[in-house]
LOVEXLO-567725 format. One line per 8 residues: their letters; for each residue x, y, z of N, C-alpha, C, O. Coordinates in nm, 4 decimals. Layout:
// LOVEXLO-567725
a = X,Y,Z,X,Y,Z,X,Y,Z,X,Y,Z | ...
//
This chain:
// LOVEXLO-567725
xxxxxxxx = 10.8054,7.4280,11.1849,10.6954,7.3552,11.1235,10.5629,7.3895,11.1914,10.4581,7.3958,11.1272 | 10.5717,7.4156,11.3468,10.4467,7.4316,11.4100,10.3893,7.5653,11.3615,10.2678,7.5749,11.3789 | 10.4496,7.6703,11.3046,10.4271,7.8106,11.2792,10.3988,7.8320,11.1561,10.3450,7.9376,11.1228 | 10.4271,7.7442,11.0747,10.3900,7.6848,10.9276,10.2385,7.6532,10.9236,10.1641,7.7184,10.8503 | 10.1793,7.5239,11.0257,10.0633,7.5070,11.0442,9.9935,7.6218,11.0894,9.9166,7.6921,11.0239 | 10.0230,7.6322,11.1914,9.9606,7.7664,11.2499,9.9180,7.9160,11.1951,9.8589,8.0061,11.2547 | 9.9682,7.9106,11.0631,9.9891,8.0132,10.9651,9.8630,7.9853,10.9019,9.7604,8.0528,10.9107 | 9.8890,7.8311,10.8082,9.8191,7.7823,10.7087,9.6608,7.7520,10.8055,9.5533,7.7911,10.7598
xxxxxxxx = 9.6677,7.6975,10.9054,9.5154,7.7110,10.9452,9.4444,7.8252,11.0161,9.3398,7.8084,11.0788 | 9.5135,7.9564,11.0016,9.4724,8.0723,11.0504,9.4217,8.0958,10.8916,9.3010,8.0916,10.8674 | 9.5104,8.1184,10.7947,9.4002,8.1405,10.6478,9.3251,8.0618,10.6416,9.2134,8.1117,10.6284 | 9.3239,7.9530,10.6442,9.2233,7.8957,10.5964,9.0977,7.8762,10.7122,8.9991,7.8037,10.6990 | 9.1208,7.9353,10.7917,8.9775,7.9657,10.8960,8.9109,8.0562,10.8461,8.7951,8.0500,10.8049 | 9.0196,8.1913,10.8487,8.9533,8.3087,10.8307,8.8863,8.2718,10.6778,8.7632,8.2727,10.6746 | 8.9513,8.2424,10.5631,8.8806,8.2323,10.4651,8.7512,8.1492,10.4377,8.6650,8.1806,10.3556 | 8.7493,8.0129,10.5367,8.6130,7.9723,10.5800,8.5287,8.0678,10.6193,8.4174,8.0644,10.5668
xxxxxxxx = 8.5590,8.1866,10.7290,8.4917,8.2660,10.7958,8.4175,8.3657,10.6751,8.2987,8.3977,10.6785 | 8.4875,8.3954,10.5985,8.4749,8.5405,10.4921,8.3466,8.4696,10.3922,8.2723,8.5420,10.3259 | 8.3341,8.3185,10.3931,8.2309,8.2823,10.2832,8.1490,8.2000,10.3360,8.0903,8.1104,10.2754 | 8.1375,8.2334,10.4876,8.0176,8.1843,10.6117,7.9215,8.2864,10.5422,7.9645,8.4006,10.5260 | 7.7940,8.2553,10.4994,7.6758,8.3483,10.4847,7.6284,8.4236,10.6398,7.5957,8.5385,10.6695 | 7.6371,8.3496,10.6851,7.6032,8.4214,10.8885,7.6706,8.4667,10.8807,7.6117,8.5732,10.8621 | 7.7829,8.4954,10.8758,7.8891,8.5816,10.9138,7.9309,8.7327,10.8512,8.0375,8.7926,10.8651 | 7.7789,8.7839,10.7585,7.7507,8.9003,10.7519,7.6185,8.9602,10.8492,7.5204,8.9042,10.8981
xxxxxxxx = 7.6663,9.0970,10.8508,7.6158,9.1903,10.9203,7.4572,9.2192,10.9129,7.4078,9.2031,10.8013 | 7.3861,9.2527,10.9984,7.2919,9.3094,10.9777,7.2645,9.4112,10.8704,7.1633,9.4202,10.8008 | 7.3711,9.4853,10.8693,7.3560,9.5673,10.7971,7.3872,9.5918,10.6517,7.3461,9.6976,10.6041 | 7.4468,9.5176,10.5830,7.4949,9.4040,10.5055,7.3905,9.3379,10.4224,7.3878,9.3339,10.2994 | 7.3097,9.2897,10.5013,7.2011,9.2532,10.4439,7.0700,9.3482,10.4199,6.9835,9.3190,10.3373 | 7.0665,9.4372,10.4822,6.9617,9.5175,10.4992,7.0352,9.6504,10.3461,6.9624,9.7172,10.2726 | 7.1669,9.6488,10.3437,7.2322,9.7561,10.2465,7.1449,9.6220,10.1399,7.0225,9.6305,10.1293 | 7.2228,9.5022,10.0660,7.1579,9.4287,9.9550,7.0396,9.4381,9.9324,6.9986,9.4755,9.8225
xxxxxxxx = 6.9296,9.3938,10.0705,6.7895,9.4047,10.0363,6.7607,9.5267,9.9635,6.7011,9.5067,9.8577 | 6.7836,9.6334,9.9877,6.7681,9.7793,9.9691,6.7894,9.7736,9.8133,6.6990,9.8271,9.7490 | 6.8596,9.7360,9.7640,6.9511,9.7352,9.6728,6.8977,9.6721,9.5622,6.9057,9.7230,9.4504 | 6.8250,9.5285,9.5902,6.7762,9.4545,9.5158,6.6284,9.4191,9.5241,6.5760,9.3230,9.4678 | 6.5515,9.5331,9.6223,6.3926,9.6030,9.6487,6.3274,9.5628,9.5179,6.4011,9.5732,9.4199 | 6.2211,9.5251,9.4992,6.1231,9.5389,9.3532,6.0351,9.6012,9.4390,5.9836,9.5306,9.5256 | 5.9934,9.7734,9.4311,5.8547,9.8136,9.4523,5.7498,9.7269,9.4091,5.7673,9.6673,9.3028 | 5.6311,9.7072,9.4804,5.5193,9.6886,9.4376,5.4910,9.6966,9.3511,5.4930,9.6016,9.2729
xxxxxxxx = 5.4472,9.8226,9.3182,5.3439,9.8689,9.2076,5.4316,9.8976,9.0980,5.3766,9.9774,9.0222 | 5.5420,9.8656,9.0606,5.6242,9.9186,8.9604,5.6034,9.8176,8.8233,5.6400,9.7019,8.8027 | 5.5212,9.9239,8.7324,5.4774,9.8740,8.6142,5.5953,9.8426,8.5404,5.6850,9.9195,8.5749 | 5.6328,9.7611,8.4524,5.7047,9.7023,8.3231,5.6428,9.8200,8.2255,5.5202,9.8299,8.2218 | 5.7286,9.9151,8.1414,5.7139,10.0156,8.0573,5.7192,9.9081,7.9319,5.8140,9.8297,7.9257 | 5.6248,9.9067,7.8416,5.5596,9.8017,7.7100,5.5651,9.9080,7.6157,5.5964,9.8858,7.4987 | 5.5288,10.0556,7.6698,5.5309,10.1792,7.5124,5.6207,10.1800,7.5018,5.6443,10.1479,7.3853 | 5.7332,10.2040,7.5699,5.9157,10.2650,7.4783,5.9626,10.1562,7.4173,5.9858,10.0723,7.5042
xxxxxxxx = 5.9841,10.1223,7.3276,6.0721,9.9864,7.2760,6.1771,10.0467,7.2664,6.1973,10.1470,7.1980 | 6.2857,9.9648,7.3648,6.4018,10.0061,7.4059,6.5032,9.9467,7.2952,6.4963,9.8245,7.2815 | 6.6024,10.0193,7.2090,6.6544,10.0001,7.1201,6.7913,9.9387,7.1710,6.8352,9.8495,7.0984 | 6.8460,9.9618,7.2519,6.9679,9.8727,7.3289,6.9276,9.7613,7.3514,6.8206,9.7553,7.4120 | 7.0139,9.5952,7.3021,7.0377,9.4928,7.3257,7.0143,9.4812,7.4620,6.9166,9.4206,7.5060 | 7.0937,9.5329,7.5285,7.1477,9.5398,7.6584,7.0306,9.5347,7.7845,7.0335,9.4729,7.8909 | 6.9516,9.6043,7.7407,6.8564,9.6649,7.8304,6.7434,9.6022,7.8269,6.6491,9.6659,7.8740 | 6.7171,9.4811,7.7803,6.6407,9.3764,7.7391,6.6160,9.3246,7.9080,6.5228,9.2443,7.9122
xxxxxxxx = 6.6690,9.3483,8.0273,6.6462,9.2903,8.1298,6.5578,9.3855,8.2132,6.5117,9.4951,8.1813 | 6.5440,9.3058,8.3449,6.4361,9.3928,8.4281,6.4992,9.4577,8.4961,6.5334,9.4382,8.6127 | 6.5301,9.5821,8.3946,6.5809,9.6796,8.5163,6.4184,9.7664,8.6339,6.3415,9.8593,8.6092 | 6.4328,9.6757,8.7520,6.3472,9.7387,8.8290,6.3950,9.7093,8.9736,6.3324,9.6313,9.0453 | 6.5196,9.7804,9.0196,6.5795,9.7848,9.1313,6.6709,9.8709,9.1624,6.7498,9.9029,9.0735 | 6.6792,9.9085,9.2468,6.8088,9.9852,9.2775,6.9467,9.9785,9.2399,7.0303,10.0687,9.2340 | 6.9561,9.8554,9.2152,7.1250,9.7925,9.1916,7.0956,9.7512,9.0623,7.1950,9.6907,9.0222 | 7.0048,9.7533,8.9721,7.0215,9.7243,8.8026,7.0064,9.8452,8.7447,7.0550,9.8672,8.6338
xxxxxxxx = 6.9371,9.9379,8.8129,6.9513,10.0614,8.7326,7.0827,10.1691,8.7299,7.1446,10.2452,8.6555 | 7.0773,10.1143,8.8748,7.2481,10.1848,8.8855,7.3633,10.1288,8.8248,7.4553,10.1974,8.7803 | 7.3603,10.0276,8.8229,7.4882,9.9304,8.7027,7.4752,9.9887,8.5600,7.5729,10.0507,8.5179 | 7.3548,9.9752,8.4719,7.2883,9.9928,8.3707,7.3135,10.1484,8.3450,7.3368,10.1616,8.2249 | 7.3170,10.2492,8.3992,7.3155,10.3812,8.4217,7.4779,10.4389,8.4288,7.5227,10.5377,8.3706 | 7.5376,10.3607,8.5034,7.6475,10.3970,8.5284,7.7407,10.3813,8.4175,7.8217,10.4687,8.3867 | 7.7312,10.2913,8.3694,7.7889,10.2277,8.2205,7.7507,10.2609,8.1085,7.8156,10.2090,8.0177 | 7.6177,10.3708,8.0588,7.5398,10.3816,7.9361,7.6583,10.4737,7.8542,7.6601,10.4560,7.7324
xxxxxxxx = 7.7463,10.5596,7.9040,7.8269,10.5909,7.7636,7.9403,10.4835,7.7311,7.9921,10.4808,7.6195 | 7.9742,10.4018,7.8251,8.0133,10.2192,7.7206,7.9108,10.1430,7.6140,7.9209,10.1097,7.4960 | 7.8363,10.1352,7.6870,7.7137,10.0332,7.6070,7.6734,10.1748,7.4608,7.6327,10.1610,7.3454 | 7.7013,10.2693,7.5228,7.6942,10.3157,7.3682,7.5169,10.3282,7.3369,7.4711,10.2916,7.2287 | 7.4353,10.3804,7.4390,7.3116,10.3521,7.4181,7.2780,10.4809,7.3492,7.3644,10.5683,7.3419 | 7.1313,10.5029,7.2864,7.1142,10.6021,7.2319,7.0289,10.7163,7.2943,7.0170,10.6968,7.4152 | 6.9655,10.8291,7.2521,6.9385,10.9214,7.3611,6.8382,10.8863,7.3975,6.8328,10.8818,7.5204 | 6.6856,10.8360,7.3111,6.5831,10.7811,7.3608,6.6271,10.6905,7.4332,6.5726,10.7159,7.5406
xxxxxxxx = 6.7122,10.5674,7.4542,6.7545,10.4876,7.5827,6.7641,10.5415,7.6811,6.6995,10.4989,7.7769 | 6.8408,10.6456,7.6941,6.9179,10.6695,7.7901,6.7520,10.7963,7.8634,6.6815,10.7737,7.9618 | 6.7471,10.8739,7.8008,6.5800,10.8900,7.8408,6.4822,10.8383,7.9469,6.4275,10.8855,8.0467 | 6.4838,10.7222,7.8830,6.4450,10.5744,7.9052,6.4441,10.5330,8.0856,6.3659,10.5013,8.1753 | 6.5932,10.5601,8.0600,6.6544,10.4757,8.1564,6.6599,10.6028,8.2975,6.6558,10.5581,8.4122 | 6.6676,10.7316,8.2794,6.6343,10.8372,8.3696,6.4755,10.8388,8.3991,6.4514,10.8826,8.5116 | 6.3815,10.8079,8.3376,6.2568,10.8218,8.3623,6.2283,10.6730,8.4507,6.1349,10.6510,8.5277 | 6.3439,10.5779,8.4115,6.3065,10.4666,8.4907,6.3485,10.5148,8.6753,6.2870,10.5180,8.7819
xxxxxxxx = 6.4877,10.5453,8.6271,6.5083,10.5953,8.7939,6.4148,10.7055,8.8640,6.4133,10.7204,8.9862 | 6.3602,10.7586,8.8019,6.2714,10.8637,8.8524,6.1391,10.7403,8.8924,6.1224,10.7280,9.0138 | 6.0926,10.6952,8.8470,5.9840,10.5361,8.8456,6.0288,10.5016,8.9990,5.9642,10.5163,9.1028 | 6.1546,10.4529,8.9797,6.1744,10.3471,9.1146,6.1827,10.4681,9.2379,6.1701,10.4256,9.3527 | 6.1940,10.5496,9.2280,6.2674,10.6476,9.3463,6.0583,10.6866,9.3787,6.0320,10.7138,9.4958 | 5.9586,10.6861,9.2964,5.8656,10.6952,9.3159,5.7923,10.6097,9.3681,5.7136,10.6470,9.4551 | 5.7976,10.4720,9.3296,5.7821,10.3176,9.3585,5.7680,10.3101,9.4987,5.6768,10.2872,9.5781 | 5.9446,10.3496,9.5052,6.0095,10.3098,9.6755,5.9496,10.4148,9.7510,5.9533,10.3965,9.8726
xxxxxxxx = 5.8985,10.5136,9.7141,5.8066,10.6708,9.8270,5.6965,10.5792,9.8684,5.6609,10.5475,9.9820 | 5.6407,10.5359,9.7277,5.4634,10.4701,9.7500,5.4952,10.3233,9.8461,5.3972,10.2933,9.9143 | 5.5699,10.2644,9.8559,5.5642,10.1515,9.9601,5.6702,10.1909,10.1052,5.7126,10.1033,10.1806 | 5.7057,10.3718,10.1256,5.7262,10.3552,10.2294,5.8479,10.3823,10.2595,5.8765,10.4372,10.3659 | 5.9330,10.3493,10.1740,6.1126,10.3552,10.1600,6.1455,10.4948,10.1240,6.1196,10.5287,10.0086 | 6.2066,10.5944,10.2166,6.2263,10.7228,10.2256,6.4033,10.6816,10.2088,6.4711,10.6552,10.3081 | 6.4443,10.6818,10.1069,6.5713,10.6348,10.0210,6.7042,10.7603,10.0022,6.7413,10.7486,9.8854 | 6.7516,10.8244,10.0417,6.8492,10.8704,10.0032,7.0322,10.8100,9.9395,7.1177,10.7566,10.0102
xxxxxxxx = 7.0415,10.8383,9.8110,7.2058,10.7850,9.7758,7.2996,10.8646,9.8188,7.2594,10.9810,9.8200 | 7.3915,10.8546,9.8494,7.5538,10.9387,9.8536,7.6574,10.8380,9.8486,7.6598,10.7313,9.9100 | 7.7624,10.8956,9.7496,7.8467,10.8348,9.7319,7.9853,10.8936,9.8355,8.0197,11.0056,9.8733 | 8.0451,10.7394,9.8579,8.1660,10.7291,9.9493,8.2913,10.6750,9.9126,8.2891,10.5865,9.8271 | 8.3884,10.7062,9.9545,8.4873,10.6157,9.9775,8.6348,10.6875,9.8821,8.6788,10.7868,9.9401 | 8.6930,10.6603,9.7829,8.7801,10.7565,9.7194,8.9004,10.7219,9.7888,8.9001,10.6128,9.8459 | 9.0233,10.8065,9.7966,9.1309,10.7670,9.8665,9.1194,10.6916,10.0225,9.1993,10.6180,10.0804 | 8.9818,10.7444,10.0640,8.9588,10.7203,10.2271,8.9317,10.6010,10.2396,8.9490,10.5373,10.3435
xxxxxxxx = 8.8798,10.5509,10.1210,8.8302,10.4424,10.1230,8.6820,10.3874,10.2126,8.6659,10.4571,10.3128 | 8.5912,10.2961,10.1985,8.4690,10.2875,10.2443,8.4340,10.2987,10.3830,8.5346,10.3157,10.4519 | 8.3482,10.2958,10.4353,8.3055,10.3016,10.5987,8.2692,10.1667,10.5947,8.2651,10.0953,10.4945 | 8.2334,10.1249,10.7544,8.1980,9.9756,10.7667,8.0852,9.9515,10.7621,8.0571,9.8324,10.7760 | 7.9640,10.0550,10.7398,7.8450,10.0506,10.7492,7.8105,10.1563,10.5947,7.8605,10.2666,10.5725 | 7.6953,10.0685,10.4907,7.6736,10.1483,10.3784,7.5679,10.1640,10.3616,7.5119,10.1845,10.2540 | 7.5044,10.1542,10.5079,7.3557,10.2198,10.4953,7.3375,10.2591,10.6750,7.3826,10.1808,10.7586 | 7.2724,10.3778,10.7123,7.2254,10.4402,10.7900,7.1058,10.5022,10.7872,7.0447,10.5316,10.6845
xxxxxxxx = 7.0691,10.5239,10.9046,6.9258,10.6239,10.9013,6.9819,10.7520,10.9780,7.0831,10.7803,11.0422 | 6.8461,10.8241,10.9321,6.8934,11.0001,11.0037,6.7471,11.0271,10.9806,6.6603,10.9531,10.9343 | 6.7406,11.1586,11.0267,6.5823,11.1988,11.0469,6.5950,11.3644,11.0124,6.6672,11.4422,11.0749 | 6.5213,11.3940,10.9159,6.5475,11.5250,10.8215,6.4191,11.6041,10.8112,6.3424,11.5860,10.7167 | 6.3937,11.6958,10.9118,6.2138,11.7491,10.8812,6.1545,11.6719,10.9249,6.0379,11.6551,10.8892 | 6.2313,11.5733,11.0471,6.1307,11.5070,11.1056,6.0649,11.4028,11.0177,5.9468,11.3738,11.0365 | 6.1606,11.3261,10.8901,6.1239,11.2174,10.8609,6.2448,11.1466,10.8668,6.3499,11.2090,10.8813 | 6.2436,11.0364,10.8584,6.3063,10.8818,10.9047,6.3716,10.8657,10.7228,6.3003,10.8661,10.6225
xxxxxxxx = 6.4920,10.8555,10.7258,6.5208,10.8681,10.5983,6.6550,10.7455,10.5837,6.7539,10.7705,10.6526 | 6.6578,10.6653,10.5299,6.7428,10.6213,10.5132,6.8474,10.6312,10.3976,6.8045,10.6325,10.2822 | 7.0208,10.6403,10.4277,7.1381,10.6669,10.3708,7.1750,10.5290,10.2824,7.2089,10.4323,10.3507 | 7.1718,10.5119,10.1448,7.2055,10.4246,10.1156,7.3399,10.4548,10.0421,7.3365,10.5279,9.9431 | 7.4653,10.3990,10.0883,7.6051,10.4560,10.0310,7.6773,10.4426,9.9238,7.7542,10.5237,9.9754 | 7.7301,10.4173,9.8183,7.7897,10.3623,9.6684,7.8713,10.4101,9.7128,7.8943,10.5288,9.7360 | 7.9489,10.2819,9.7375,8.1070,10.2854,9.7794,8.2061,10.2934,9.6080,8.1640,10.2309,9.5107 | 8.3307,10.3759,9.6010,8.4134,10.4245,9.5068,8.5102,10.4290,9.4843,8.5733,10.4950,9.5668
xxxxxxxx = 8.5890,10.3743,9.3762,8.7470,10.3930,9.4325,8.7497,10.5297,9.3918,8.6483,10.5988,9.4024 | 8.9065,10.5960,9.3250,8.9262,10.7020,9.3138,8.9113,10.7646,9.1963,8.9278,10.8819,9.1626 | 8.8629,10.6264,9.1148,8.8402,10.7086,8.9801,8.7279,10.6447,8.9083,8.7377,10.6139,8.7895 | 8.6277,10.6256,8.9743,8.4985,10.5650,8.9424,8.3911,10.6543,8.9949,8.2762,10.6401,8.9531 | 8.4090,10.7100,9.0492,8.2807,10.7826,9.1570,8.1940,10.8750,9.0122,8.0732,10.8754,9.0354 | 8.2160,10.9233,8.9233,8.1636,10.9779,8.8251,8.0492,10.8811,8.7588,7.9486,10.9391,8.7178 | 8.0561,10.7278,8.7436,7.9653,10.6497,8.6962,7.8180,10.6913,8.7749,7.7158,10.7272,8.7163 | 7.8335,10.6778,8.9112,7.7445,10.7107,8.9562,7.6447,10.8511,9.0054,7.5326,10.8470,9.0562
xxxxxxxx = 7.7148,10.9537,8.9765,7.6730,11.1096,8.9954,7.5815,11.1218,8.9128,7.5270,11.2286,8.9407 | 7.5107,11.0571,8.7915,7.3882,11.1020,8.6895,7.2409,11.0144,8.7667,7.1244,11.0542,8.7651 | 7.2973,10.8816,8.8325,7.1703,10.8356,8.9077,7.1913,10.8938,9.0289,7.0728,10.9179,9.0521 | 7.2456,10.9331,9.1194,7.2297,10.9894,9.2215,7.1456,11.0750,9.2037,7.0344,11.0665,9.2559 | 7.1864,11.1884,9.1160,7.1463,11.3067,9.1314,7.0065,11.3425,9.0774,6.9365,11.4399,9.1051 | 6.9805,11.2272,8.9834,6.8192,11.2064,8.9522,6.7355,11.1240,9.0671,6.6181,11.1457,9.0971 | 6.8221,11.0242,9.1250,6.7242,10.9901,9.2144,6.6664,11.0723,9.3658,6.5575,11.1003,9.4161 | 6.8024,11.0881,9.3967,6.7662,11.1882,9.5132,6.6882,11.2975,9.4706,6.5765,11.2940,9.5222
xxxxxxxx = 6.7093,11.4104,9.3820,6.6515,11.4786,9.3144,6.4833,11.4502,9.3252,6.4172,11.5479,9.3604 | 6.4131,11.3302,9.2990,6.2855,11.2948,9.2721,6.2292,11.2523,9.4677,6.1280,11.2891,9.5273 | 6.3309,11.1758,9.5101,6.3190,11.1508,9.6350,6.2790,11.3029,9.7582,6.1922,11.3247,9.8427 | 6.3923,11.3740,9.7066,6.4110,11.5242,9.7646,6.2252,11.6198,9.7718,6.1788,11.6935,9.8588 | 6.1731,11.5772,9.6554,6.0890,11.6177,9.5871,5.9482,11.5663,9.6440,5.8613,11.6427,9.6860 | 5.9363,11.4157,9.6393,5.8511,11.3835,9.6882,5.8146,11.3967,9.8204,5.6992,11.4220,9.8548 | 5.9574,11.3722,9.9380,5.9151,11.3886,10.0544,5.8690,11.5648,10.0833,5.7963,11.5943,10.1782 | 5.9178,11.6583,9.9973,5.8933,11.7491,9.9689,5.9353,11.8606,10.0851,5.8739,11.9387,10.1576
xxxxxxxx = 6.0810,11.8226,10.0611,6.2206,11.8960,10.2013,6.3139,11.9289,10.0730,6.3538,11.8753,9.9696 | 6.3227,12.0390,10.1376,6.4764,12.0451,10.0334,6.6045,11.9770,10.0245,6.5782,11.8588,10.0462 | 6.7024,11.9866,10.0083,6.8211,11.8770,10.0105,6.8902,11.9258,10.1133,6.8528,12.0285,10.1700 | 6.9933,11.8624,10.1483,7.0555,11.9237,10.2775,7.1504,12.0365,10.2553,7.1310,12.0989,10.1510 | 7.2413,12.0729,10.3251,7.3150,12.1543,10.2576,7.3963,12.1612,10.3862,7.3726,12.0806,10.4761 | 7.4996,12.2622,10.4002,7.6196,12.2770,10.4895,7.5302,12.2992,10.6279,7.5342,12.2278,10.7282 | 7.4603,12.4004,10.6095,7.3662,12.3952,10.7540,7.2443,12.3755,10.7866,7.1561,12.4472,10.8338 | 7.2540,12.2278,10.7430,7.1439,12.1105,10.7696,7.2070,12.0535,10.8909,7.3269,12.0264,10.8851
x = 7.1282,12.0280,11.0210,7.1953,11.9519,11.1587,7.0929,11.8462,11.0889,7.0766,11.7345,11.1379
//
């Protein structure tokens, strides 16, 4: 009976523990902030009238454009949307240069599964760049390869370094 208790109030600590808000990471929070950023200066686009239902929200963040993006051949959007919605990520990846945020994406995780940290810094040409990670299982990582590769792409561009490659230290 004592090992019974001892069982039942070890879950139910730890599961107190897991939905303690303190009881995430620095880094944790600093990956979300990142994530859910509104640049400054990032205008609301009023010329395109966006023909998807769907897209009726403010996509102006890191983590709505990437949801929104990742999903557009479900939602079934059309090509001016989807247009749309690449010129938006190109917007925010510009946004986040002009207030400062030197942003890089790469995606992780797959059979290996995630790291414990999904954001890092590194310093590339001698700028301060931060790694922001999109964790994947093994058969999802494709949703995200069309915003990556536009955002970094524009990011790559602005800081105006090339991308890394095998012999990048």
């Amino acid at each position: 009976m004592r090992k019974i208790i001892f069982i039942l109030s070890f879950i139910f600590s730890t599961l107190i523990f897991a939905q303690n808000p303190e009881s995430s990471t620095l880094y944790e929070k600093e990956y979300y902030d990142l994530l859910n950023y509104i640049p400054k200066n990032l205008q609301t686009d009023s010329i395109h009238k966006l023909e998807s239902p769907i897209l009726k929200g403010g996509l102006n963040t890191i983590g709505s454009l990437k949801l929104y993006n990742g999903f557009r051949e479900d939602f079934k959007l059309s090509d001016n949307d989807k247009k749309w919605l690449e010129n938006r990520i190109d917007q925010i990846a510009t946004e986040l240069f002009v207030d400062g945020k030197r942003i890089l994406i790469s995606a992780v995780g797959g059979y290996s599964g995630c790291p414990d940290t999904m954001i890092e810094t590194f310093r590339l040409k001698n700028i301060e760049i931060i790694n922001l990670k999109f964790c994947h299982t093994c058969t999802d990582s494709y949703r995200d390869e069309n915003f990556i590769e536009i955002f970094n792409r524009k990011m790559y561009s602005l800081m105006k370094i090339e991308p890394s490659n095998g012999k990048t230290n």
